[in-house]
N, C-alpha and C positions, 0 to 999 in steps of 0.2 A: 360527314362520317356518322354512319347509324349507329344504334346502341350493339345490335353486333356486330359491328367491325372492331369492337374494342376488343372483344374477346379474341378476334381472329388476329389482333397485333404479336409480333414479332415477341414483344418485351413478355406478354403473361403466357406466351406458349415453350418458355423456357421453366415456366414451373412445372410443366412435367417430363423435363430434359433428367432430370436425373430423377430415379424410382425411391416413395418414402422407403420401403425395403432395406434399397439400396445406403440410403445414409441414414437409417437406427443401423445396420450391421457396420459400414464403415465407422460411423461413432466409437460404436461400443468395442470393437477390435482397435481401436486408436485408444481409447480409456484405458483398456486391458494390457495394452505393449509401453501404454508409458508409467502406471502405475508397475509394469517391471521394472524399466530402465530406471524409476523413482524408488526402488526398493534395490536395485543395484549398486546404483550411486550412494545409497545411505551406508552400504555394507560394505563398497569399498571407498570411502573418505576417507583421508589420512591428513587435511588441513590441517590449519592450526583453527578456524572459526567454520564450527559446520551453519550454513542456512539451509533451511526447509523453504524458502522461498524460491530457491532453485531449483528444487526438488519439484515444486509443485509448478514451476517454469516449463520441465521438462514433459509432463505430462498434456499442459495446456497447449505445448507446440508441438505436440504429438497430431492433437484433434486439431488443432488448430491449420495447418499443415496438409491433415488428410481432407479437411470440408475444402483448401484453396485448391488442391490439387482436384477436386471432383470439379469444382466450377469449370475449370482452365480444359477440363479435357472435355464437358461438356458443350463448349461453342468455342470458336478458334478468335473471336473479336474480343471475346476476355482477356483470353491467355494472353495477347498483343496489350490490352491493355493494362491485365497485372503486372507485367514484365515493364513496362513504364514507372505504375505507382511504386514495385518496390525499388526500381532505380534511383530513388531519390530519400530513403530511408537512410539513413546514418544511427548507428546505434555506438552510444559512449560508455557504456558500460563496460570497466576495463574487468579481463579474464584475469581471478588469481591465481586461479591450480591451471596445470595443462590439459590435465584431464579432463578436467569440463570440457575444455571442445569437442572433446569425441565424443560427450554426451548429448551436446548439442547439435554433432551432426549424427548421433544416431536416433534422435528422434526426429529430427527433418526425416531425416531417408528412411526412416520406419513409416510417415507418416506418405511419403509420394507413394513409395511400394504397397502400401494399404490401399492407395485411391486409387491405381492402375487396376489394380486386381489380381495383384501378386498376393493370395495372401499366407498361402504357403511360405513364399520365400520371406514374410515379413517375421510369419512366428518362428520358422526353424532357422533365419537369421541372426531375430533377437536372441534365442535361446545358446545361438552359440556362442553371440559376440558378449554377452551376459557372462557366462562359465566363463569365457576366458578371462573377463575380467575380476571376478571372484578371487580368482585361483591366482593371476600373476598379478593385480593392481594393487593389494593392500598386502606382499607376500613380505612379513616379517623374515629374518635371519638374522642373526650374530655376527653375521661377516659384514652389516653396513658399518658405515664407516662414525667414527666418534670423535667428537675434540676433548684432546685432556689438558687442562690449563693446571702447570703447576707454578708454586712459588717457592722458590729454593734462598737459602743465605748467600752461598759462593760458591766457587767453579770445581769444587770437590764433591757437594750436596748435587750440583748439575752431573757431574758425571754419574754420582752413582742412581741417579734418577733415572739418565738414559741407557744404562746398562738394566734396572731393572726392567724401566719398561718395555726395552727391545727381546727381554726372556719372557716376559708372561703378556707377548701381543705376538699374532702374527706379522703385519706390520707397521709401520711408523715412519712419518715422516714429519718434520722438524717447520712447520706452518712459521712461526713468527715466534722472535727472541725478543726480549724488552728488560733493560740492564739498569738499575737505579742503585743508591748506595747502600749498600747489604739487603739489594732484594736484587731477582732474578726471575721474572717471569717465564715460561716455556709453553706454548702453545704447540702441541700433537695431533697431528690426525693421526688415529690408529685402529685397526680394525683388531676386533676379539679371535682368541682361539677358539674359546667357545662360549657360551652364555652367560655364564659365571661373571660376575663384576667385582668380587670380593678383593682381588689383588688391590684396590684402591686404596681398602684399609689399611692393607700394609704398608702401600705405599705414599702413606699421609704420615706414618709413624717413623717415616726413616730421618735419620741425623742430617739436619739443617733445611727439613723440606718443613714452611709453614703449613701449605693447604695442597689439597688438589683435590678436582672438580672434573667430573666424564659427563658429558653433554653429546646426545645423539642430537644430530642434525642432517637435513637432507639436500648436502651438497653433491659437488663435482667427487665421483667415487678417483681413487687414487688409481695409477692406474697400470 
């Protein structure tokens, strides 16, 4: 083999299989769609532990994503053979919110649709599936649902506990009872009439109720 038959090999005439052009624009429209979806995710997080390492997850598998997806459509003996290497990946990193998944497959599928040459349908994609999550994924109201833990003396302080709280809740429902000698714990889900949380003061001062405690939490809504 001469010195130019090397050039004329198979392997280095895949370096101009795909145009420099062509991947600074892929790049930098993958940097730009995932540095959204990383400023989406931050605006609607409603965790208990936010990480920025996700965030910055979401971006790097944006580009990450669109450079495999330009290789795979560049020669067809790749794509056979990336389809192998990723067969064999396992990733153990368990998901704790649900909603990360759908960040995580909106930036896979931001990042193929970038490397086809959709790139229209990548920005006016993200931009929709974006707003929708703005608007519905961190949407606060008064109607979610609360646990009220109260502590009462005897089944007189219990009645008049659940008479009050079934007038100033819309509704309630009666989670777990726990019966000890002149104690009586009461555990409520109950959803507000409206924002206002003040009824609790009152209802800490009523005859034979020690404590009570309203705890939002993001359970099974009642139903």
């Amino acid at each position: 083999m001469s010195f130019s038959d090397i050039f004329k090999s198979s392997f280095l005439a895949n370096v101009t299989a795909i145009s420099p052009l062509d991947m600074v624009l892929s790049l930098a429209l993958a940097f730009g769609i995932g540095l959204f979806i990383f400023f989406v995710y931050k605006k609607t997080f409603s965790g208990v532990m936010y990480s920025s390492t996700f965030g910055v997850t979401l971006v790097a598998l944006t580009m990450i994503t669109t450079i495999t997806i330009l290789a795979v459509t560049s020669n067809v003996v790749l794509s056979l053979g990336m389809v192998g290497a990723l067969s064999i990946v396992r990733f153990r990193t368990a998901i704790k919110e649900p909603l990360d998944i759908a960040f995580l497959f909106w930036s896979i599928a931001a990042g193929i649709i970038l490397a086809a040459g959709l790139i229209p349908l990548a920005v006016l994609g993200s931009l929709v599936i974006g707003l929708i999550l703005l608007v519905f994924a961190n949407r606060k109201a008064y109607k979610n649902p609360y646990i009220l833990v109260i502590r009462c003396e005897d089944s007189n302080s219990e009645s008049n506990v659940r008479q009050y709280v079934g007038q100033n809740t819309e509704k309630m429902v009666c989670k777990s009872k726990s019966v000890t000698k002149n104690l009586i714990e009461l555990n409520y889900e109950v959803r507000l009439k409206e924002e206002n949380t003040d009824f609790i003061n009152t209802l800490s001062d009523l005859t034979g109720v020690q404590s009570a405690v309203l705890v939002s939490y993001n359970g099974d809504y009642l139903g």
